[in-house]
N, C-alpha and C positions, 0 to 999 in steps of 0.2 A: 859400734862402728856405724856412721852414718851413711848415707846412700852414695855419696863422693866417692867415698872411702872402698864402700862398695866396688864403686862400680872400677876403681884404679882396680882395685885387685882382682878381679875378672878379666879385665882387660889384659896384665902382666901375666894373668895365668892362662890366655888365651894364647898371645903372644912365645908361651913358651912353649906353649903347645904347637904351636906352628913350625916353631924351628924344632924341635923334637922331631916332627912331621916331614920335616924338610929334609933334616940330616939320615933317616930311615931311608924315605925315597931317593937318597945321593947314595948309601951303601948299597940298594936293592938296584940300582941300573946300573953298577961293577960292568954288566955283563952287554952293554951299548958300545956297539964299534962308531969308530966315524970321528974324524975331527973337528965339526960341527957340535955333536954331542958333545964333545969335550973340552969346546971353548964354554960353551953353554953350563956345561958343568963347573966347571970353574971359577963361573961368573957368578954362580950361585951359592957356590962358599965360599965366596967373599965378600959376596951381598949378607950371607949368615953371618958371615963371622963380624961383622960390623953389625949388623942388629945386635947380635948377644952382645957387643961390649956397649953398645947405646942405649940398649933395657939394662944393662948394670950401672952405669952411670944416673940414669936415670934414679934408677932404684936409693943409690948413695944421694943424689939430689933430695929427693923426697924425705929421707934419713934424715938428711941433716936441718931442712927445712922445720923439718916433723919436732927436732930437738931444739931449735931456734923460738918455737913457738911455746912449746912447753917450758923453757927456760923463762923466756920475756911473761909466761903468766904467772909463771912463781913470783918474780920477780914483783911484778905488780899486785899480786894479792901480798907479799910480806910490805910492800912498802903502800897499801892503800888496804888494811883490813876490815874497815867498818865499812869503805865505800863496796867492796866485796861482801859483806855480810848482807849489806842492803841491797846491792844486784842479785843475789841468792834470791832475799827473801823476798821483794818485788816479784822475781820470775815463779819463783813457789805458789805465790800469790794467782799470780795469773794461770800456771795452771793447776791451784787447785777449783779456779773460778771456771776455765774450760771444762774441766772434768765434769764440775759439780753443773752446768748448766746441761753437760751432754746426756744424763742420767732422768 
């Protein structure tokens, strides 16, 4: 996983953590009179409930992206093999010359 990759999925695990967060602190103030509070209240799970479906979208975006690019490079290594052999072996190349100069 590289450090993009990383850091999305921090972030979504962040993010869920927060509404997790959010929907705890909405059951645990049950006990708030006032109708203030409870326009308040309400405004904030709806603001929730639209975040959860916009980190799920989200998430089917990234899915499907994620399977858009893994196709198009199959794709392109069955219909260009040698020019993929030699991008391997180029890049191997290179780094086994970083490696070998960093030693």
């Amino acid at each position: 996983m590289n450090s993009a990759d990383q850091h999305k999925a921090n972030l979504m695990r962040e993010l869920t953590q927060v509404l997790k967060d959010a929907e705890e602190l909405i059951k645990n103030s049950e006990q708030q009179a006032g109708d203030g509070f409870q326009s308040a209240k309400d405004k904030l799970e709806a603001t929730l409930k639209n975040a959860k479906q916009e980190i799920h979208r989200i998430e089917e975006v990234v899915v499907q992206k994620t399977k858009d690019a893994a196709h198009a490079t199959d794709a392109y290594v069955h219909d260009n093999p040698w020019k993929t052999a030699g991008i391997a072996a180029g890049v191997g190349l290179l780094v086994g010359l970083l490696i070998a100069r960093n030693k």
